[in-house]
N, C-alpha and C positions, 0 to 999 in steps of 0.2 A: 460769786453769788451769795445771796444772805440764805443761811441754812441752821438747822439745830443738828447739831454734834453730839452723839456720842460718844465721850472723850476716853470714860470709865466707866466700869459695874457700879452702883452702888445707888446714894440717895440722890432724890431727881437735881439738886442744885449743885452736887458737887459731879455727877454724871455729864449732865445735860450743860451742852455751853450755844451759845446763839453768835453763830459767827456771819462777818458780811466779806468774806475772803476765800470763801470756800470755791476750788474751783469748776466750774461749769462742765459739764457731761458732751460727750463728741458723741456721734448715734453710731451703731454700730450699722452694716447693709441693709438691714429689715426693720431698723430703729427708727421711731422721731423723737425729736426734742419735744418736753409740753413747758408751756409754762403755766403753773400750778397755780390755781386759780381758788383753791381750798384743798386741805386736810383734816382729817378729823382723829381724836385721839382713842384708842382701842385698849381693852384690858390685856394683852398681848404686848401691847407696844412698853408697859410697865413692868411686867415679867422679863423683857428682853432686854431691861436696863437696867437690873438687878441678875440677870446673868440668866438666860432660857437652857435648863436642863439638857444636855449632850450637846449643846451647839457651842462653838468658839464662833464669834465675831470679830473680823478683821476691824477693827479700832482703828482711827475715826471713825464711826460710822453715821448714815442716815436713816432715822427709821420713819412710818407712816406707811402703810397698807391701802389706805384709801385716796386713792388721786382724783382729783378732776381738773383739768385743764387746756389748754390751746396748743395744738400742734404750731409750731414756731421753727423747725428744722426737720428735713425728713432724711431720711437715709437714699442712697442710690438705688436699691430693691424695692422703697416703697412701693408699693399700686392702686393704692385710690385715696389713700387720705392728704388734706389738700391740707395747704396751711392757713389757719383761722380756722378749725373744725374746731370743735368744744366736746370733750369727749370724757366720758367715764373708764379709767382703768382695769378691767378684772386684775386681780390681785394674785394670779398665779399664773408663771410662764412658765410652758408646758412644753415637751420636746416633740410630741406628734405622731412619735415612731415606737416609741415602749409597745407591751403588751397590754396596757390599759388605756395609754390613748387612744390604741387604735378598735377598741370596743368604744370610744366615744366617752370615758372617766378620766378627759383631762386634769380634772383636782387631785385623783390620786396619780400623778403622773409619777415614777420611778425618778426620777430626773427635776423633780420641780423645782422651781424656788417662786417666794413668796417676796414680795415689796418691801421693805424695809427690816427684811428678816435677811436673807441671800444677796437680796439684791440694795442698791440704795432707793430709799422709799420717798416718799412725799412732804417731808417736812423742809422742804427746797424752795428755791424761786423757778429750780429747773431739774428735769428727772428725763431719765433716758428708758422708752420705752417699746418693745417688739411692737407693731402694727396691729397682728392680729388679739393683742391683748385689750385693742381699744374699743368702744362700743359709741359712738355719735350718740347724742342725748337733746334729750326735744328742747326748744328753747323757754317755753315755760316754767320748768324747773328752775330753779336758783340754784347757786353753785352750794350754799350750806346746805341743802335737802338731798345734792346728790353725794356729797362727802361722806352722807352717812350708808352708804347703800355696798359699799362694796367686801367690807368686812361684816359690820352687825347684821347690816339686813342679808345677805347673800347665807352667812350661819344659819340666821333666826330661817330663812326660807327650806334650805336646805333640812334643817332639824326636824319643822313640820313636815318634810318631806319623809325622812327616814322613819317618825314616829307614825305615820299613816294615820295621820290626824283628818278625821272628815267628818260629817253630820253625826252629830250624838255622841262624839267622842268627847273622854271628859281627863283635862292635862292639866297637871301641875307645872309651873316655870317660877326657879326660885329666882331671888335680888329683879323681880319684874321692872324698876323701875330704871336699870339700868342701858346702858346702849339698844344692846340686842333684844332684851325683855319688851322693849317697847314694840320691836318689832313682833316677838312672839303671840304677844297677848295679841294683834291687830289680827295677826296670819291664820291663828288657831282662832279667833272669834269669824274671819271668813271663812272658813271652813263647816262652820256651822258645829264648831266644839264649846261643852264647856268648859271655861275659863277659870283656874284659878291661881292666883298672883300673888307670891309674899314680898313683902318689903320689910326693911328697916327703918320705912320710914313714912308708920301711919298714916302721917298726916299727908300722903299723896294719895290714900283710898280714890279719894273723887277722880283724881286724875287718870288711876289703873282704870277704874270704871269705865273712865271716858274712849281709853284704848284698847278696850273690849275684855278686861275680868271680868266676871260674873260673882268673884269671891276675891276678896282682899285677906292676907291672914299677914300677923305679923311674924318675920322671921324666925326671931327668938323667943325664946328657944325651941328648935328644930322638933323635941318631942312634941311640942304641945301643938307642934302643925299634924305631924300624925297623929295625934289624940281625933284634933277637931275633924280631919278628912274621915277618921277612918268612922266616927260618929255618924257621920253624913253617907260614908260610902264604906260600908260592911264589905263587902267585897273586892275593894279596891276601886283606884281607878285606872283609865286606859296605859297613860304615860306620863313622864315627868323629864322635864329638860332641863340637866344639870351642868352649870359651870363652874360649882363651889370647888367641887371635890371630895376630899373623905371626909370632911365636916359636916355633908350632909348625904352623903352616898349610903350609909345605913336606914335613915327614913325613907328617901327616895327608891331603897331598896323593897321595904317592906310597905312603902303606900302603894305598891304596885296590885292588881289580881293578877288572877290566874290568864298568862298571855300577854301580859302587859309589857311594854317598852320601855326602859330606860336610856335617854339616850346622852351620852359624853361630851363635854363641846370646851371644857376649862380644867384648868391646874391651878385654882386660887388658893387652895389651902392643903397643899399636897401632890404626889405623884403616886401614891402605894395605899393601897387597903386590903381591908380584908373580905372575902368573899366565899360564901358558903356552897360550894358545889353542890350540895344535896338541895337542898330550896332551889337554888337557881333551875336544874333541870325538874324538879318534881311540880315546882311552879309553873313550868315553860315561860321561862323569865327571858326576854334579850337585852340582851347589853350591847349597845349602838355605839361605838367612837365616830364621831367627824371632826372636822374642822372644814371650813368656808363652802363653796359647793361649784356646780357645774355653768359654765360661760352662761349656758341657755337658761340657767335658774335664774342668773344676776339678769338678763333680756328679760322673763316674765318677768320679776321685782320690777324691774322700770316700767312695764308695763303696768301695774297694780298701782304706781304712785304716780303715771301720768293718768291714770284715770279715776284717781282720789280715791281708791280704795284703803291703801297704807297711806300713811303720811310719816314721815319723819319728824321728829319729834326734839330739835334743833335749841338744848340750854343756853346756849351761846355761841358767840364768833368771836375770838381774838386772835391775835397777833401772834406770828410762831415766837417770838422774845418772849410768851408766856407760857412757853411748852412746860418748864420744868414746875411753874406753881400747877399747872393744871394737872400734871401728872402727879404729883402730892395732892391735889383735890380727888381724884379718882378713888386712889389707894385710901383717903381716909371716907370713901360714900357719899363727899359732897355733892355727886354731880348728878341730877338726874334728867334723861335720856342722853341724847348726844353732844359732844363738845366739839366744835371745829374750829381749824387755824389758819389764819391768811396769809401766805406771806407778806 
């Protein structure tokens, strides 16, 4: 089958090879075969091909998080999905039986593994997937609007979830312009929060505006965004959702008030910082790690974009034989919102 390979760590053209000899996935009892009908490329997925802190990957690999595709083979165990279903992936398969998923937090399952991380992911003609990880998807969607929904937007959902964003609430979301930002700015403007959105790349103001910023600020330099909030908002404001990391983890830290959320969701520019015990409790500051969210988060998202609340925000379709330029387009800011691949 034609697939993008992971061969080696390092720069995306010498990493990344587009092979059509790759071979094809057998299901396991409770598995179907899809045939991948789009993927979409993730700031995860470039970390993982320059080597993701504490994890060894079994080389060859395949990465891509976000599936959508046609059941085409099912396993012996299946029980209702037929073949021809067209279906959205969740991105993390969960063992069921831990002590977190049986309180119903299959994301943080003891056991998990993640699509293209653990497992082989989406950048295939063909992917082998448990059943229950599949979700049917209404037909008026298009396969590039649901590619993006299973990594950025399922984050972006879960983040306003942990931040307890809701009427009157006033959040910062830095690099807005990016996958997940797109989603943020949408989620936090249904919420009935104020919005405000940095980029590196003014000259998409109008367009932040259009996916619900209220405040456009430019990235750089990170001080002069906590100048101009803290001008505006003496006090601080509600929350801020960070995927930089320690590059901007100290404004983020102090655009906060008293009560306010910070919540974690990226490792772009680091793993370690530093962090003031005293402030943090005399503040009552929290400090939120996630990554991706709960089955039932990734249902309501679909639900919010079959009913034209969110929209995905879809820069492009190509061809997976362009994984490796697109993935050097990411890493240098050329891409804004989502980028998806066909095989």
């Amino acid at each position: 089958m034609r697939a993008v390979v992971l061969r080696t760590h390092g720069e995306p053209h010498e990493a990344l090879a587009y092979r059509v000899d790759v071979p094809e996935p057998t299901p396991a009892n409770d598995e179907v075969i899809l045939r991948v009908r789009a993927t979409s490329l993730n700031r995860v997925d470039t970390v993982l091909r320059r080597g993701y802190p504490g994890l060894t990957l079994q080389l060859p690999h395949i990465l891509g998080g976000d599936i959508v595709g046609d059941v085409v083979v099912r396993g012996e165990g299946v029980q209702s999905l037929r073949e021809g279903t067209r279906v959205i992936v969740y991105p993390i398969v969960w063992c069921g039986t831990c002590s977190l998923c049986r309180k119903g937090l299959e994301h943080l399952c003891l056991r998990w593994q993640y699509f293209g991380m653990h497992r082989p992911g989406g950048c295939a003609e063909y992917v082998a997937v448990p059943e229950r990880c599949c979700i049917p998807i209404p037909e008026h969607l298009s396969d590039a609007e649901v590619a993006c929904l299973g990594v950025a937007g399922l984050t972006a959902y879960h983040a306003i979830e942990a931040a307890a964003i809701g009427e009157g609430s006033t959040v910062l979301v830095w690099g807005a312009t990016g996958g997940m930002g797109t989603f943020l700015l949408q989620l936090a403007r249904h919420r009935g929060a104020y919005v405000i959105g940095t980029t590196r790349r003014t000259e998409q103001a109008e367009l932040l505006h259009s996916w619900g910023a209220d405040w456009v600020l430019p990235t750089h330099p990170p001080e002069a965004v906590l100048q101009a909030v803290q001008e505006r908002f003496p006090e601080g404001i509600d929350a801020v959702i960070d995927y930089v990391g320690p590059a901007t983890f100290p404004i983020s830290f102090a655009l906060l008030r008293k009560g306010g959320r910070l919540i974690f969701c990226g490792i772009l520019t680091g793993r370690e910082t530093t962090l003031s015990i005293h402030q943090t409790y005399l503040r009552h500051v929290s400090l939120h790690g996630i990554y991706l969210g709960t089955r039932a988060e990734l249902q309501a998202l679909i639900g919010l974009v079959t009913d034209g609340i969110v929209r995905p925000y879809v820069a492009g379709v190509h061809p997976l034989s362009e994984a490796p330029l697109l993935h050097q387009r990411m890493e240098a800011g050329a891409i804004v919102g989502k980028t998806v691949m066909v095989p």
